[in-house]
C-alpha positions as CSV (number, residue, x, y, z in Angstrom):
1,X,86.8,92.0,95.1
2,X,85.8,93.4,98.8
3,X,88.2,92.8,101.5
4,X,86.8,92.5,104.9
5,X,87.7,95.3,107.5
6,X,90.2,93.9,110.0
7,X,90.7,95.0,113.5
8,X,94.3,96.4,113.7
9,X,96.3,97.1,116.9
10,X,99.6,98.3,114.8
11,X,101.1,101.5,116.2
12,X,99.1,101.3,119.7
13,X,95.9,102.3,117.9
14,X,92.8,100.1,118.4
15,X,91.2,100.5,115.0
16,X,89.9,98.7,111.4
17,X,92.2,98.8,108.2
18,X,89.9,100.3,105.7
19,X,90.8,99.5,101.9
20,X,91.5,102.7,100.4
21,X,89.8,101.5,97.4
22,X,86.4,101.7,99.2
23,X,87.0,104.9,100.1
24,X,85.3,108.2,97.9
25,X,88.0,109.6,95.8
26,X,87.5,112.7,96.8
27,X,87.2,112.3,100.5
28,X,91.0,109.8,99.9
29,X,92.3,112.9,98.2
30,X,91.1,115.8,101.3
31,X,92.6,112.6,104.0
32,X,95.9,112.6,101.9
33,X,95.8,116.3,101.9
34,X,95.3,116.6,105.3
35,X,98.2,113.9,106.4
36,X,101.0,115.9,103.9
37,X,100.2,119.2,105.3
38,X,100.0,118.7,109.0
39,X,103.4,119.5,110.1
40,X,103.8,122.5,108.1
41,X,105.9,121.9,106.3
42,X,106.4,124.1,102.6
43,X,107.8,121.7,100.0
44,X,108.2,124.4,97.8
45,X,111.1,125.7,98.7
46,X,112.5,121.2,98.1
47,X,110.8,121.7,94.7
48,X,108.0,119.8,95.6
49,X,104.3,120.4,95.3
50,X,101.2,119.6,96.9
51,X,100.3,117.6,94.2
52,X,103.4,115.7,94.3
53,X,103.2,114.8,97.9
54,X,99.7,113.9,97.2
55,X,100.4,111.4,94.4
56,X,103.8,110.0,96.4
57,X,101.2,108.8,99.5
58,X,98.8,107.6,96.5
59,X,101.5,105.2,95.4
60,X,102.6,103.9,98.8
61,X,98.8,103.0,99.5
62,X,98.8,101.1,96.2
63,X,102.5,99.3,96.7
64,X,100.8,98.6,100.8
65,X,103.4,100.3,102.2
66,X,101.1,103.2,104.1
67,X,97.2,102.2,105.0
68,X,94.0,103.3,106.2
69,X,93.4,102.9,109.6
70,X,89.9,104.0,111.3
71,X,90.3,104.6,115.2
72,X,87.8,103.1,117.3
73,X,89.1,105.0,120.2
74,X,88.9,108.5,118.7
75,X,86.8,108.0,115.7
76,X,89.1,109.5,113.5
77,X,91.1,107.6,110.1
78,X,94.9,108.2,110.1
79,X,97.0,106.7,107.4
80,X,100.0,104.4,108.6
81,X,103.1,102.9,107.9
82,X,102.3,98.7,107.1
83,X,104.0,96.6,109.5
């Protein structure tokens, strides 16, 4: 099943969901990466791992509580809260 890219103006951003699904694996797993590290923060020290973090944001894009978003403005995908 494809789902059509909608045009998405959540959160101020002028963008189109993209379906994680149609996204590379890989290239999901380095954006995923990306978003759990980026305020620095060292889960270690919670008892948390990378991997953990990774697989928590994995299951809130298959329960549609976080999504893909590409920015038209910036030209840059972000992953956001669902409304």
């Amino acid at each position: 099943m494809t789902s059509t890219p909608k045009i998405n103006a959540d959160h101020g951003e002028q963008g189109i969901d993209i379906p994680y699904e149609q996204l590379n694996p890989d290239t999901l797993r380095r954006m995923i990466e990306e978003f759990v590290t980026r305020d620095g923060s060292n889960w270690a020290e919670a008892g948390c791992t990378l991997e953990d973090k990774v697989k928590q944001v994995l299951a809130q894009l298959k329960a549609r509580k976080v999504k893909v978003v590409f920015d038209l403005t910036s030209q840059t995908a972000n992953l956001v809260p669902c409304p």
